[in-house]
N, C-alpha and C positions, 0 to 999 in steps of 0.2 A: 498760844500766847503765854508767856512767863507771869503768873500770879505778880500783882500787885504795879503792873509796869500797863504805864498808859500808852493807848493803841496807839495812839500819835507818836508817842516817843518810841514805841515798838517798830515802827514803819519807819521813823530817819532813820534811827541803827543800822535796821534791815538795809537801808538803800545807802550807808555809809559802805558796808560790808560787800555792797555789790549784790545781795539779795533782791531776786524781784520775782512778786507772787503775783497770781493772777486768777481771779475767781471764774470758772469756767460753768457753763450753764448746761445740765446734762438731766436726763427721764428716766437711764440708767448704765449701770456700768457692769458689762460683760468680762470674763476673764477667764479664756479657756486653755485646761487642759489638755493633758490626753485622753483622761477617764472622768474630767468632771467640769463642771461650771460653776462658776462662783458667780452669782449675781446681786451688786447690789442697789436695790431701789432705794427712790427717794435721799442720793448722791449728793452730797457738798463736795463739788472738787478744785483743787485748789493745783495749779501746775506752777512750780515756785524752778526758778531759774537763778544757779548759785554758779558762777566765775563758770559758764558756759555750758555746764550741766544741768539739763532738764529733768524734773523728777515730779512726780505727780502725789497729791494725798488726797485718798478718797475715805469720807465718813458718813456710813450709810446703815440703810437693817441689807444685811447679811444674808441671801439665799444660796446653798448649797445643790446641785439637780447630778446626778451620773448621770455617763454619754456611755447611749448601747456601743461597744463594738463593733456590734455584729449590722453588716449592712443589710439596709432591705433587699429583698430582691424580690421583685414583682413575678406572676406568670408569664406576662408576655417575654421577662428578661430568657428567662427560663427557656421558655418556647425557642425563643431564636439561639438558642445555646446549643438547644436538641436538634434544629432544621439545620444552621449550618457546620456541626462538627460531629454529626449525624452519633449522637450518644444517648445513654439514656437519659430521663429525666431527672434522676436520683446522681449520677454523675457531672451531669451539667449544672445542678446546683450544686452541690460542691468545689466545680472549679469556678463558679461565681464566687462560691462566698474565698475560695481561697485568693483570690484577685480580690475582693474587696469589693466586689458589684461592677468591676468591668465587663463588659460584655469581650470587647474584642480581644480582650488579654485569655479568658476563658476561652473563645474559642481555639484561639492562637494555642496555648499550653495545650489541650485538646486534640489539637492536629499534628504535634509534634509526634 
């Protein structure tokens, strides 16, 4: 809000100009990266719609977290890497993690 201008008279204005906000009721508000998360709890969000563009304002506390890269990859992934492109186990995770925890892409690049 503009200091010293009352809500009332803030909101004609807004809806002279064709401005329309809309308070939306949220637990929290996720926002991902490539390499990280920004999360923020305890959200005021406000989705304000100006001459047909939607745009959202979020006011919150502020959590930052990195996102591993590196995919899990289980034993069992492993195992069936080894059984069906008949490799080592130290090769078959490897071409897990270079697929990104595909299974079948790993075998597949494997048997080429």
């Amino acid at each position: 809000m503009i200091p010293g201008m009352n809500p009332r008279m803030m909101r004609q204005a807004m809806k002279k100009m064709g401005i329309q906000q809309v308070e939306i009721e949220a637990d929290e508000v996720i926002i991902r990266s490539k390499d990280k998360e920004i999360i923020i709890t305890e959200p005021s969000v406000s989705k304000v719609n100006m001459m047909g563009q939607e745009t959202f304002q979020v006011v919150g506390n502020i959590h930052e977290r990195q996102i591993s890269s590196e995919p899990e990859i289980s034993e069992d992934d492993i195992k069936t890497v080894v059984e069906q492109a008949d490799v080592s186990e130290d090769k078959a995770e490897e071409a897990l993690k270079d697929s990104k925890g595909d299974i079948a892409a790993a075998i597949l690049k494997l048997k080429e």
